[in-house]
C-alpha positions in Angstrom: 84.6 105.3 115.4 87.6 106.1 117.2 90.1 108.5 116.3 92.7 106.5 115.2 95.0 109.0 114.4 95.8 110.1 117.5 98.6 107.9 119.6 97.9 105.0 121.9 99.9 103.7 125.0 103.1 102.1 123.3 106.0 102.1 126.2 108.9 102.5 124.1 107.9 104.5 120.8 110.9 104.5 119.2 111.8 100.9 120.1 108.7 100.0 118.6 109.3 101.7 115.0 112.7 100.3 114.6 111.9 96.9 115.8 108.8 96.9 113.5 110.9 98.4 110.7 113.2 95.8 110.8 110.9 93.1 111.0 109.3 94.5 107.7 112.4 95.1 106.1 113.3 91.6 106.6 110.4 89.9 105.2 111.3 92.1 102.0 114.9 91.0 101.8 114.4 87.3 102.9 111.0 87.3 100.8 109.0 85.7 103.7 105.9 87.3 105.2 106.4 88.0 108.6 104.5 88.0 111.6 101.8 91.8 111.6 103.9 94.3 113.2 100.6 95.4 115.5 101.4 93.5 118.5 104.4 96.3 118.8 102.8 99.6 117.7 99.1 98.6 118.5 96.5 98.3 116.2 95.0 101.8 116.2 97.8 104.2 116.3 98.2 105.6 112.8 100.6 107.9 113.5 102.9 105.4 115.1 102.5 103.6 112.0 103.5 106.5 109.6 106.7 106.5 111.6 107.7 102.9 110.3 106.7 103.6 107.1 109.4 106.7 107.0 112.1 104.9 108.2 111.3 101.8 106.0 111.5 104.4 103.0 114.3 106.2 104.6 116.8 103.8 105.0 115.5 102.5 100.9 116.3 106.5 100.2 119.8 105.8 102.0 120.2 103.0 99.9 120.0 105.0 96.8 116.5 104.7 96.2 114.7 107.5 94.0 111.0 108.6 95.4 108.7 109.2 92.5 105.5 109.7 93.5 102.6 108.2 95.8 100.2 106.0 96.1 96.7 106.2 98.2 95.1 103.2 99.7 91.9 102.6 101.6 89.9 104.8 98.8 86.9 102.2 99.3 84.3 102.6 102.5 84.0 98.8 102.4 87.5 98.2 103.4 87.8 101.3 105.7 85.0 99.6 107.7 86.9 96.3 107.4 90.1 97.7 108.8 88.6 100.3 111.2 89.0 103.4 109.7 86.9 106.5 107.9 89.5 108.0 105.6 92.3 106.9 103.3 96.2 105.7 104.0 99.0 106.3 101.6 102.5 104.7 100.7 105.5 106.2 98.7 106.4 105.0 95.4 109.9 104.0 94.4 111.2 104.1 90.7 111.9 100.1 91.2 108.7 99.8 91.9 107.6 101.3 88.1 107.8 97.9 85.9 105.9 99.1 82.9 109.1 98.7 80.7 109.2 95.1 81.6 108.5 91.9 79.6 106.7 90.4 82.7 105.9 91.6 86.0 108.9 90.0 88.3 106.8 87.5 90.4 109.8 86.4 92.1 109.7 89.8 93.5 106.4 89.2 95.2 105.3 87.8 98.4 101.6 87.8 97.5 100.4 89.6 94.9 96.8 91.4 94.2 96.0 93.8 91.1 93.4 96.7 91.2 92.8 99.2 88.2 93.4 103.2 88.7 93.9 106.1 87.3 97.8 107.7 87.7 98.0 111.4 87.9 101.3 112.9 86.7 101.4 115.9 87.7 102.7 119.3 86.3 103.2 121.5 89.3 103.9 121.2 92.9 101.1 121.0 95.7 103.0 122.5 98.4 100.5 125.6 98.5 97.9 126.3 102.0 94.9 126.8 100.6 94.2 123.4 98.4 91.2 122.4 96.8 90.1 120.7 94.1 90.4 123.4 91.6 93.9 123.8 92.4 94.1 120.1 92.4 93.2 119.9 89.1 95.0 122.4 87.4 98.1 120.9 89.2 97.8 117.5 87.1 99.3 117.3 83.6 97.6 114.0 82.4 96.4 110.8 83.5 96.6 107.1 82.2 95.4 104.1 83.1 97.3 102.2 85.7 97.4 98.5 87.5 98.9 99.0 90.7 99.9 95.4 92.0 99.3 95.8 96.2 101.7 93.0 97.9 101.9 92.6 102.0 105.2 91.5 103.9 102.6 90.4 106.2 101.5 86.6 106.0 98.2 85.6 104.8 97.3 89.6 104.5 96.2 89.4 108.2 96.1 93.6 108.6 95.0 95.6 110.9 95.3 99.4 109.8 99.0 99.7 111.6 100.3 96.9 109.2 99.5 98.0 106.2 100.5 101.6 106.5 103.6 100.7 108.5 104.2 98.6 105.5 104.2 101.4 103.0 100.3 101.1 102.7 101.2 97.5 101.1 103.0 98.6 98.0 104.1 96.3 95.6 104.5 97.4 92.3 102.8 99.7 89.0 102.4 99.6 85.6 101.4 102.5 83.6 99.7 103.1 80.7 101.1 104.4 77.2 98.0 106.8 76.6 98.2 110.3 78.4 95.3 111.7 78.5 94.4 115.6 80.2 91.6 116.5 82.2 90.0 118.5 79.7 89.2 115.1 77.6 87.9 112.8 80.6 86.4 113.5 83.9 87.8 110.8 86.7 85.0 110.1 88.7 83.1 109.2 85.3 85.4 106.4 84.5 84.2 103.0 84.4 86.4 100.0 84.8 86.7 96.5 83.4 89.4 94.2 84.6 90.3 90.6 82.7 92.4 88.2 84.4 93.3 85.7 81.6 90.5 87.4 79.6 87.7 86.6 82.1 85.8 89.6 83.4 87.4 89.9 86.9 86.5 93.2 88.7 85.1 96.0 87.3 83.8 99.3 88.9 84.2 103.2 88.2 85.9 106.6 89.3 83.3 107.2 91.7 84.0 104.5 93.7 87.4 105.7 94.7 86.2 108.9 97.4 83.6 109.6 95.1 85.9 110.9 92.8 89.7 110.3 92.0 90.4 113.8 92.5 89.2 114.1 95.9 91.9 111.4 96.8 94.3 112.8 95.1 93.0 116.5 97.2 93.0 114.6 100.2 96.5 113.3 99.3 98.2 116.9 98.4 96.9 118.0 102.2 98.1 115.3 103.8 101.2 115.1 102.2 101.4 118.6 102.9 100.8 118.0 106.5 103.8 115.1 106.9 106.4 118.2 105.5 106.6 116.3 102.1 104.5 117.7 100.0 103.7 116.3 96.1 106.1 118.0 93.8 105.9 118.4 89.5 106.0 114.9 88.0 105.5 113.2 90.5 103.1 110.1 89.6 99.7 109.4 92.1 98.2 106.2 92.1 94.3 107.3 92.9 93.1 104.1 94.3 91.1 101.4 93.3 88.4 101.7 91.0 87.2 97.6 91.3 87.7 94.8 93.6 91.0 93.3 94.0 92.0 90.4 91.8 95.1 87.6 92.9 97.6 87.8 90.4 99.6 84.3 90.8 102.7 83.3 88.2 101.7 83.4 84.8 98.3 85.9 85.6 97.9 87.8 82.7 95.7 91.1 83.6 94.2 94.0 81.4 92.3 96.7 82.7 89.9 99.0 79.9 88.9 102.3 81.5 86.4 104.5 79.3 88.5 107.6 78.0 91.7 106.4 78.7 92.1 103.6 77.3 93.8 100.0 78.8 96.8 98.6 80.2 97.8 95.2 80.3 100.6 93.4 82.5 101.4 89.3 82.4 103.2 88.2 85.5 106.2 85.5 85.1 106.4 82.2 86.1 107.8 81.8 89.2 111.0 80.4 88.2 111.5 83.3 85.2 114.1 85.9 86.5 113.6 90.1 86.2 114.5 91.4 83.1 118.3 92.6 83.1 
């Protein structure tokens, strides 16, 4: 498999990330999927990718945006072989982004919306240090909860090669938490298992192990890489670990509960199209 990580022949680099920043950025304000940003950074070139991503979140930063935590994609070896790749991705989380005090997730916030159960990490200490493993991982997370992160792409139709979706902050949408804190002396992650109900039918189901193995080798891998990109995860800070199921399509009115042995559930209903965000 090719290295994908390493850069590929793009003229102009810096011409590329601001024109495919701006492209993104204007799908999100207009709220209309654009065109996949590849045929400007190439569809290999990770790095390149990472670069859009920053400034996308930058200029969001500049705009008074609040960072709270992250969110790793690609946990599953059935999509890395779909999009090329052989390891994960990650996109920044924004506090807008957090809807769990909502009535109804906003769907008139999203282009075209998918929902996969995970576990959220909260953690209680930075992970800034050189030496990381998994011990240290561990003892650096307060509690978990169950979580639905709701994935949306500013690309149309979701056609993504592996420089869309991390240029497009691995194809965030949106997270809701659950109410049930739970530390990781009570549950083991990779043990989980995983029902999800879409209008109470049995929609995707699936367990810890499926995410890396285990959550908390994403969440290692994440604390390294993080580390790597001079940002490192700090004290609570919230990690989404990845899907534990298949994706399910959330259109208006989708209501969506996930149950996850040892911590509980956490339900989200998404509005009708024509229902405003609360406040």
């Amino acid at each position: 498999m090719t290295d994908v990580w390493e850069p590929t022949a793009v003229a102009n680099r810096e011409t590329a990330v601001a024109e495919a920043a701006a492209r993104l950025t204007r799908a999100a304000h207009d709220h209309k999927p654009c065109a996949p940003v590849r045929d400007l950074l190439g569809p290999t070139d990770i790095s390149l990718a990472y670069a859009v991503q920053q400034r996308v979140i930058g200029d969001r930063i500049a705009a008074g945006a609040r960072v709270v935590g992250r969110k790793i994609g690609l946990t599953s070896e059935s999509v890395q072989r779909q999009v090329g790749v052989d390891r994960p991705d990650f996109g920044v989380l924004l506090e807008d982004m957090d809807v769990t005090g909502l009535s109804a997730v906003p769907s008139d916030r999203l282009l075209q919306p998918r929902v996969e159960a995970e576990i959220a990490f909260v953690l209680a200490s930075d992970l800034d240090h050189d030496d990381l493993d998994v011990e240290r991982v561990r003892a650096a997370v307060g509690h978990a909860v169950a979580a639905l992160e709701i994935v949306d792409s500013r690309v149309a139709d979701w056609d993504i090669a592996i420089t869309d979706t991390v240029a497009d902050n691995a194809s965030s949408g949106l997270f809701v938490l659950g109410q049930q804190p739970v530390g990781l002396d009570a549950f083991e992650p990779r043990d989980v298992t995983m029902r999800l109900y879409a209008d109470g039918e049995l929609a995707s189901e699936g367990s810890g192990a499926a995410c890396l193995g285990d959550p908390l080798s994403a969440l290692l891998w994440l604390a390294r890489t993080a580390r790597e990109f001079g940002d490192p995860l700090r004290a609570g800070q919230v990690v989404l670990s990845g899907a534990l199921g298949p994706l399910v399509p959330t259109p208006p009115g989708t209501t969506v509960r996930a149950e996850m042995s040892g911590l509980g559930s956490v339900t989200a209903t998404f509005s009708p199209k024509d229902l405003k965000e609360d406040g």
